[in-house]
Biopython code that builds the backbone (N, CA, C, O; Angstrom):
import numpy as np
from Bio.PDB.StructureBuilder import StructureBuilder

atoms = [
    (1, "UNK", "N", (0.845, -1.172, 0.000)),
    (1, "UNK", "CA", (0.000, 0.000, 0.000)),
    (1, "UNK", "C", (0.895, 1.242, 0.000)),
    (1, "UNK", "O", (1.736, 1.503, 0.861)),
    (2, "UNK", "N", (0.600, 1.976, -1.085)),
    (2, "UNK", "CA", (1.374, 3.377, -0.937)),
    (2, "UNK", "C", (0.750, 4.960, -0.617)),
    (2, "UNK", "O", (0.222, 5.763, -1.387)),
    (3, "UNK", "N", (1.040, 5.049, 0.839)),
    (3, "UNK", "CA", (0.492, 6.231, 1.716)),
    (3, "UNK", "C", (1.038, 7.362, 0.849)),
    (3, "UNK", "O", (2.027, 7.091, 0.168)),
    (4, "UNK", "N", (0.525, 8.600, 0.782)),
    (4, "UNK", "CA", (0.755, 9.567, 0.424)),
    (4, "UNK", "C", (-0.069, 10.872, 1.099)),
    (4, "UNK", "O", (-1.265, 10.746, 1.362)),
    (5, "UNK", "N", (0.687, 12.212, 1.378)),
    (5, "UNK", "CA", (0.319, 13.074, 1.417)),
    (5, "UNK", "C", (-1.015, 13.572, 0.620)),
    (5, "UNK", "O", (-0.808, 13.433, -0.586)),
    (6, "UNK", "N", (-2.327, 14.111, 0.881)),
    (6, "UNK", "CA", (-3.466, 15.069, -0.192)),
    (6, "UNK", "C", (-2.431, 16.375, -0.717)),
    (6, "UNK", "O", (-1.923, 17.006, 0.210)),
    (7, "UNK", "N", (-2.189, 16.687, -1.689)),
    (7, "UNK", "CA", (-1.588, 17.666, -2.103)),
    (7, "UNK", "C", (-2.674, 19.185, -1.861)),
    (7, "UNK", "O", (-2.422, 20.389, -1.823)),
    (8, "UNK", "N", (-3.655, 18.556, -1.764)),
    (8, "UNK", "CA", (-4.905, 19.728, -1.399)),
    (8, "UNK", "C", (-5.102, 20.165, 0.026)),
    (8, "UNK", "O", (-4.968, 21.311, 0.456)),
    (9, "UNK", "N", (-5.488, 18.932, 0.792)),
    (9, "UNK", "CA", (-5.769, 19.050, 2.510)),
    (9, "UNK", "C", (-4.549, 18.571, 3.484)),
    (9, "UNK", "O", (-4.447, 18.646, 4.708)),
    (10, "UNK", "N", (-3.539, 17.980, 2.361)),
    (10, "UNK", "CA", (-2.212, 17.193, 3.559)),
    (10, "UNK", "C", (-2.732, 15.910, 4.348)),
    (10, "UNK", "O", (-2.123, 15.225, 5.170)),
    (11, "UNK", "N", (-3.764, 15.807, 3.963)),
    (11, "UNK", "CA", (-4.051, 14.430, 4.685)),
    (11, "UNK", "C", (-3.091, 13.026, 4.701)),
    (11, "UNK", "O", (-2.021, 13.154, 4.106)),
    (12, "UNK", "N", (-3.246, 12.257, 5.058)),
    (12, "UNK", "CA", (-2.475, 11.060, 4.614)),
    (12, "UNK", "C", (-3.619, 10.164, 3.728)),
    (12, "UNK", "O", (-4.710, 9.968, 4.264)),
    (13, "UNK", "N", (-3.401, 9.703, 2.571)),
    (13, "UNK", "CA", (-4.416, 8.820, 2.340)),
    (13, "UNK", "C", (-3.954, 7.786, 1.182)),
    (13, "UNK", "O", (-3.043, 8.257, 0.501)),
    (14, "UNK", "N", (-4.330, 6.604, 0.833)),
    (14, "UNK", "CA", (-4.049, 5.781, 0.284)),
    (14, "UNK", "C", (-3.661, 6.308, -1.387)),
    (14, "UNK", "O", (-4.441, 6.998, -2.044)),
    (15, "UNK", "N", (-2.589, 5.931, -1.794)),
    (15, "UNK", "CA", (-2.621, 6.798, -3.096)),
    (15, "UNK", "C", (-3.375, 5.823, -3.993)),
    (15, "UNK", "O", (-3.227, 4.601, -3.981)),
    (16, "UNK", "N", (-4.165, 6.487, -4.736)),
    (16, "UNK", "CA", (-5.001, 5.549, -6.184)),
    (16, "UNK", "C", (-4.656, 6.340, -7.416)),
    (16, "UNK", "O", (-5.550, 6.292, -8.261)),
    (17, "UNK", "N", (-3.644, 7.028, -7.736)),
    (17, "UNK", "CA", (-3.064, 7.276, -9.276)),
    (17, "UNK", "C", (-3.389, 8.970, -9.258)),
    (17, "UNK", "O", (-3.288, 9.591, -10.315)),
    (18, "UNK", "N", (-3.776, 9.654, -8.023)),
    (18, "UNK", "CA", (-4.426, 10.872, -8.194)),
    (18, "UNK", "C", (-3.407, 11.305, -6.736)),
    (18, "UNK", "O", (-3.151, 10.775, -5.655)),
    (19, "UNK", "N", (-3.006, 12.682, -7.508)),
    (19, "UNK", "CA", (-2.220, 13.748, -5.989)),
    (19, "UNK", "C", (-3.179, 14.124, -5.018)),
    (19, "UNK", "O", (-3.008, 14.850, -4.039)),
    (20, "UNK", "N", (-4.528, 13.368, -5.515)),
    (20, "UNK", "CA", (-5.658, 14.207, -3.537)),
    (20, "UNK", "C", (-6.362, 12.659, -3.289)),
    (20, "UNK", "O", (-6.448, 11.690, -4.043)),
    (21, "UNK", "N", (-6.736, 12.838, -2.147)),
    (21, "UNK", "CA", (-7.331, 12.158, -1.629)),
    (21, "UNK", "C", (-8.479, 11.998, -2.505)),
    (21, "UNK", "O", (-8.783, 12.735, -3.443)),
    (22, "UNK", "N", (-9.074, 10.975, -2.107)),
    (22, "UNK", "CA", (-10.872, 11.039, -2.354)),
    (22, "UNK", "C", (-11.829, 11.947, -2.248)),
    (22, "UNK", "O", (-12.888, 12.014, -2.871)),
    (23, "UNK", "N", (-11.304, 12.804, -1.240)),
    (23, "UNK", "CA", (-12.624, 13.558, -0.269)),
    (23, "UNK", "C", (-12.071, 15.076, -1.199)),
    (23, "UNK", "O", (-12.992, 15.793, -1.591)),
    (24, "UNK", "N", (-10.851, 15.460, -1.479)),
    (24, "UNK", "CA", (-10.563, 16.172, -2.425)),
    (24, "UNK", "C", (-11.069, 16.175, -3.754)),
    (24, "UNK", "O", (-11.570, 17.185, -4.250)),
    (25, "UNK", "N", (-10.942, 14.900, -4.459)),
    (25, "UNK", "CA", (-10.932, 14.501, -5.906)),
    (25, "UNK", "C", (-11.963, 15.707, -6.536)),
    (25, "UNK", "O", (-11.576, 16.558, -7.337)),
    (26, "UNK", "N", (-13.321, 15.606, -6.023)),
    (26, "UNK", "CA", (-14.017, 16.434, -7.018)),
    (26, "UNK", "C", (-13.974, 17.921, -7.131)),
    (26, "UNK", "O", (-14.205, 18.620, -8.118)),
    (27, "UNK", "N", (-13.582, 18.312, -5.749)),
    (27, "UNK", "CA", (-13.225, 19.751, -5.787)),
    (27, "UNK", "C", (-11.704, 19.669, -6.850)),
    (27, "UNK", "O", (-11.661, 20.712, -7.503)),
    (28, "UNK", "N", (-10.878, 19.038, -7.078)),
    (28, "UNK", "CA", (-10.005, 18.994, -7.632)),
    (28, "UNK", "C", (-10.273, 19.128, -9.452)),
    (28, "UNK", "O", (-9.795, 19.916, -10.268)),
    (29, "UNK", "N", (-11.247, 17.986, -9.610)),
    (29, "UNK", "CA", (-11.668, 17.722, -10.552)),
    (29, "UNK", "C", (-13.013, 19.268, -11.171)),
    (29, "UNK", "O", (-13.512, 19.790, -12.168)),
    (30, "UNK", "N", (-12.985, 19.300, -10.204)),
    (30, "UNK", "CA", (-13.812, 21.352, -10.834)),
    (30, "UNK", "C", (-12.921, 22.473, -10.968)),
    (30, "UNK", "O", (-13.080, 23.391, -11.772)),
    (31, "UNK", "N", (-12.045, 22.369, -10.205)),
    (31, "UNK", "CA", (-11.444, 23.235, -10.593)),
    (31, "UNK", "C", (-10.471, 23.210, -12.307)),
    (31, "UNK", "O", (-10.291, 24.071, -13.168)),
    (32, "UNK", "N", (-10.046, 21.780, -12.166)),
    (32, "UNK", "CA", (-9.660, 21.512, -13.825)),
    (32, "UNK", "C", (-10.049, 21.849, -14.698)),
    (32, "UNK", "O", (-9.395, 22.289, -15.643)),
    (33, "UNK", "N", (-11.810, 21.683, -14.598)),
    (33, "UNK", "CA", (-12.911, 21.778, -15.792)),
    (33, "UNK", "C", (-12.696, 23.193, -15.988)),
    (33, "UNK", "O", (-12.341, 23.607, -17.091)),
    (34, "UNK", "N", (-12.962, 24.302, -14.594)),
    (34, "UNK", "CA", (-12.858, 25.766, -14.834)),
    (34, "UNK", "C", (-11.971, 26.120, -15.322)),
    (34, "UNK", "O", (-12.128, 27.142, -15.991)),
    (35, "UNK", "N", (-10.632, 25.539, -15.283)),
    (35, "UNK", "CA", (-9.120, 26.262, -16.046)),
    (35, "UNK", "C", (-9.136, 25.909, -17.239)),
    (35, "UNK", "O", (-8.739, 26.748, -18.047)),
    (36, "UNK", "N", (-9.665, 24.356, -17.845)),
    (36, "UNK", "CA", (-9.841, 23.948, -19.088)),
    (36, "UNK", "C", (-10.795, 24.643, -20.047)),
    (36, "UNK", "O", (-10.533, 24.973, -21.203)),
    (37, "UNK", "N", (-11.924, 24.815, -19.406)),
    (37, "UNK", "CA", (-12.964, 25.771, -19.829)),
    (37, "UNK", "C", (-12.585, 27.247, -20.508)),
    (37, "UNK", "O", (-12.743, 27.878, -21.554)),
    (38, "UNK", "N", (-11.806, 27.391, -18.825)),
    (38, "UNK", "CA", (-11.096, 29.280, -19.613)),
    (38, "UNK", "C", (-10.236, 29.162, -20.266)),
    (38, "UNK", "O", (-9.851, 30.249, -20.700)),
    (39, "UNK", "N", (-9.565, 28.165, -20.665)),
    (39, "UNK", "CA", (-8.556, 28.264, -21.842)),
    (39, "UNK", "C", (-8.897, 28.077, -22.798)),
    (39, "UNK", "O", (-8.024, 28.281, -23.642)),
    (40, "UNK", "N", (-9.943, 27.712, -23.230)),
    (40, "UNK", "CA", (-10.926, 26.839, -24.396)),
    (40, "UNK", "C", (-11.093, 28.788, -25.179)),
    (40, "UNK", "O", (-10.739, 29.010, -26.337)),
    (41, "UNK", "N", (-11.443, 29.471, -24.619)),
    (41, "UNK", "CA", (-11.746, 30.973, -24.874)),
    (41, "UNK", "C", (-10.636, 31.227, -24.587)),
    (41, "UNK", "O", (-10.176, 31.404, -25.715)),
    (42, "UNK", "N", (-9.398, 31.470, -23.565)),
    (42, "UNK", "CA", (-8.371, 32.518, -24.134)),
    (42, "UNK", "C", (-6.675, 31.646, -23.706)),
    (42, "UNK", "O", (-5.942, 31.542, -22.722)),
    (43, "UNK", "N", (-6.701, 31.266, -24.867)),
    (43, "UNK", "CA", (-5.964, 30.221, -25.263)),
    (43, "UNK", "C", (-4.095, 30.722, -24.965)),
    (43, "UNK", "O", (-3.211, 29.868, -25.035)),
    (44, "UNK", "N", (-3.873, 31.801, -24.731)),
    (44, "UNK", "CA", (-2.930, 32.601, -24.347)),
    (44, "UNK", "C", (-2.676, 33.032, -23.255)),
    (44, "UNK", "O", (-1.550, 33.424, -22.951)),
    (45, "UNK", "N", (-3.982, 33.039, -22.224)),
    (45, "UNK", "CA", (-3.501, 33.240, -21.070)),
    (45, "UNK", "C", (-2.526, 32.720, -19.968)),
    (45, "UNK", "O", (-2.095, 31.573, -19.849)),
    (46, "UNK", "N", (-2.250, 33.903, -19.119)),
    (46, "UNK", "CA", (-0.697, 32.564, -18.259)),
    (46, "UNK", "C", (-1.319, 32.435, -16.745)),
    (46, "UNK", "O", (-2.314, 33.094, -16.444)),
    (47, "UNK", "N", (-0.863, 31.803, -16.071)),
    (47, "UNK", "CA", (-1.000, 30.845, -15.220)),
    (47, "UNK", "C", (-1.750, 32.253, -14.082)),
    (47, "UNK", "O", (-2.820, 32.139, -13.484)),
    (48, "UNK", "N", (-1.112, 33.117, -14.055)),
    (48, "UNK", "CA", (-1.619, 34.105, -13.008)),
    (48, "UNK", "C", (-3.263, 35.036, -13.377)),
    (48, "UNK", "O", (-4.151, 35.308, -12.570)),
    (49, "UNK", "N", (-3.206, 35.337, -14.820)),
    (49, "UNK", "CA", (-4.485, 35.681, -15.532)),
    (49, "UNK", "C", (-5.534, 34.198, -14.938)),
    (49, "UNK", "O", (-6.234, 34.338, -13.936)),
    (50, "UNK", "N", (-5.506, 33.133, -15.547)),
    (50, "UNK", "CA", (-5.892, 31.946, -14.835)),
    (50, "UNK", "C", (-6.772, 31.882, -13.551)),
    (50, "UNK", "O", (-7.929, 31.656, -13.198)),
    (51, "UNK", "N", (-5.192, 32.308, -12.918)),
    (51, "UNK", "CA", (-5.815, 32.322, -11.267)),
    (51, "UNK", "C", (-7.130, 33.566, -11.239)),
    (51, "UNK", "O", (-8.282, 33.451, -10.820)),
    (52, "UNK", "N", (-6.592, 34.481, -11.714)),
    (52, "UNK", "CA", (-7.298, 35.183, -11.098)),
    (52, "UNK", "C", (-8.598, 35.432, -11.618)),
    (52, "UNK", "O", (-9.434, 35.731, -10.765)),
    (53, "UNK", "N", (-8.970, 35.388, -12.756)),
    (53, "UNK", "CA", (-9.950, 34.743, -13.721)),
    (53, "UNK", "C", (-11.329, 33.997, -13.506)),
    (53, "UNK", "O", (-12.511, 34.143, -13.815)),
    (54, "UNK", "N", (-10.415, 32.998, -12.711)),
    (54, "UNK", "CA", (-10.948, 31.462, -12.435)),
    (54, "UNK", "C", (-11.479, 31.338, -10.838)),
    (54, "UNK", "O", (-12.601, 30.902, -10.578)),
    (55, "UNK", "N", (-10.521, 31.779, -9.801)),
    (55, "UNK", "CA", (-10.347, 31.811, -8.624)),
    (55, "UNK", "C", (-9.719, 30.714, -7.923)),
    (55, "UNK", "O", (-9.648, 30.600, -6.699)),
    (56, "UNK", "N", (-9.041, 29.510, -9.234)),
    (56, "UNK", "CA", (-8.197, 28.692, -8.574)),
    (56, "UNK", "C", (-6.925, 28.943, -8.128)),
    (56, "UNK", "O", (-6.160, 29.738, -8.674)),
    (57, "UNK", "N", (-6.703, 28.366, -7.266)),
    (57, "UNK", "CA", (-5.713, 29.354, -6.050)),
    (57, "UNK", "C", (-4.603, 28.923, -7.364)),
    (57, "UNK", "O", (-4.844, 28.156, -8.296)),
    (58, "UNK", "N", (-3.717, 29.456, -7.175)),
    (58, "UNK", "CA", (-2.034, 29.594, -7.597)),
    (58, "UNK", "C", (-1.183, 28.472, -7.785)),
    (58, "UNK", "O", (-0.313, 28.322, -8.644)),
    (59, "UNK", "N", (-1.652, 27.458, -6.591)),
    (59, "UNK", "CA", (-0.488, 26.447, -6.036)),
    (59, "UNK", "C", (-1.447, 25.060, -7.014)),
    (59, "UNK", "O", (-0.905, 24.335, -7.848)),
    (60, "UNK", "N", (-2.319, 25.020, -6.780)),
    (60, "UNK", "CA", (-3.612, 23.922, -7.478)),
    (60, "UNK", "C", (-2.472, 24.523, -9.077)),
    (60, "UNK", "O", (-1.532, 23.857, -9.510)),
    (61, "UNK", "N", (-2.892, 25.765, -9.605)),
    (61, "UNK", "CA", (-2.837, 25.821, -10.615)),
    (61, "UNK", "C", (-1.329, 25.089, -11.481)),
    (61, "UNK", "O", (-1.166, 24.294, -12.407)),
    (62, "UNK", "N", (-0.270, 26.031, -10.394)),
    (62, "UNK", "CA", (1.367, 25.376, -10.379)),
    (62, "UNK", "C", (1.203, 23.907, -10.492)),
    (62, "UNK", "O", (1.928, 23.468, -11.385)),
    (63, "UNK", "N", (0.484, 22.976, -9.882)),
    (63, "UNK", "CA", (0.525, 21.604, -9.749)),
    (63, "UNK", "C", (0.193, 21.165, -11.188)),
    (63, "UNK", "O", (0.978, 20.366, -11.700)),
    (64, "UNK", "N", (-0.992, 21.631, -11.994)),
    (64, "UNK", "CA", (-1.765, 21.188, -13.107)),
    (64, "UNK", "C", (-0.396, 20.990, -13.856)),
    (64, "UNK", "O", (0.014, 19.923, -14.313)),
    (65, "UNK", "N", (0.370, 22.465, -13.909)),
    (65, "UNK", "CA", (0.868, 22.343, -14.882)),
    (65, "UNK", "C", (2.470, 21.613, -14.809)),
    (65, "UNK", "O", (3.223, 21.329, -15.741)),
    (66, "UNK", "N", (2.643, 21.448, -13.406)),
    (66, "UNK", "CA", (4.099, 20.972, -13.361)),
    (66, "UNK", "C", (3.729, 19.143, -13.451)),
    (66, "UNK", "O", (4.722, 18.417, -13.421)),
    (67, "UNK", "N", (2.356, 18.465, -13.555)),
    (67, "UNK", "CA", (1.947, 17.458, -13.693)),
    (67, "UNK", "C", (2.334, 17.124, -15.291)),
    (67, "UNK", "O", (3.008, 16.190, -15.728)),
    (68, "UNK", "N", (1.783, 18.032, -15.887)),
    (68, "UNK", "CA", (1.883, 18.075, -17.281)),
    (68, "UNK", "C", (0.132, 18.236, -17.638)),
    (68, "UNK", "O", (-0.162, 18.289, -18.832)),
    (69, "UNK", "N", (-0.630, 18.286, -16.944)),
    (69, "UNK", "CA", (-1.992, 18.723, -17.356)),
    (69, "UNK", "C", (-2.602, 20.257, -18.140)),
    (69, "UNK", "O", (-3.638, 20.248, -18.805)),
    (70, "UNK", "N", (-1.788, 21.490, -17.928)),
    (70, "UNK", "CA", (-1.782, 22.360, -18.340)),
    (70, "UNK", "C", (-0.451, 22.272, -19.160)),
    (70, "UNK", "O", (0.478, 21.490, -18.960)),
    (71, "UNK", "N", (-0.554, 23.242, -20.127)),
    (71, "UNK", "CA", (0.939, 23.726, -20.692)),
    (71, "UNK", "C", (0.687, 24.946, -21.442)),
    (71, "UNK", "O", (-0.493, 25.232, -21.646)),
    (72, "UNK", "N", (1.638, 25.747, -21.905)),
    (72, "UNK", "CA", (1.768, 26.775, -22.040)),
    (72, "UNK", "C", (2.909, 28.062, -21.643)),
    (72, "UNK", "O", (4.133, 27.954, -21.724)),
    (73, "UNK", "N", (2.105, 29.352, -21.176)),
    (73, "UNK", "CA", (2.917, 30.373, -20.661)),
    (73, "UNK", "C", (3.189, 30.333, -19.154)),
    (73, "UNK", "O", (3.894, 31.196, -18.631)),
]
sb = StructureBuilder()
sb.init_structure("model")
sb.init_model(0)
sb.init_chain("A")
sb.init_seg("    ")
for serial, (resi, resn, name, xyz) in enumerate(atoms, 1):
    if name == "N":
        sb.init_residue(resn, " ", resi, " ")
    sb.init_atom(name, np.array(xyz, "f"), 0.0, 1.0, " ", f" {name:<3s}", serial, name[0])
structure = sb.get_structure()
């Protein structure tokens, strides 16, 4: 079994192929849709326009993209 940190709440929780817990996942998983969404319309924007845009915090956002889920500016 491989324990891991929630990258969201710090919890400890069983890792299943995802950086959050369970109890995270869908708040995780909305916030994706909203950054994917706003890029769908402004396809140039950078990570801080994003944030602030969107209202996903900074560090969520840093993660997307140092995952390789976002890319860009």
């Amino acid at each position: 079994m491989d324990l891991r940190n929630c990258a969201r709440c710090g919890k400890l929780y069983s890792f299943f192929n995802h950086e959050v817990c369970r109890e995270c996942f869908p708040a995780e998983l909305e916030d994706f849709n909203k950054v994917r969404s706003y890029l769908e319309k402004h396809p140039n924007a950078t990570l801080f326009e994003i944030g602030r845009e969107t209202g996903v915090k900074r560090s969520v956002l840093f993660r997307f993209y140092r995952s390789g889920r976002l890319s860009g500016k």
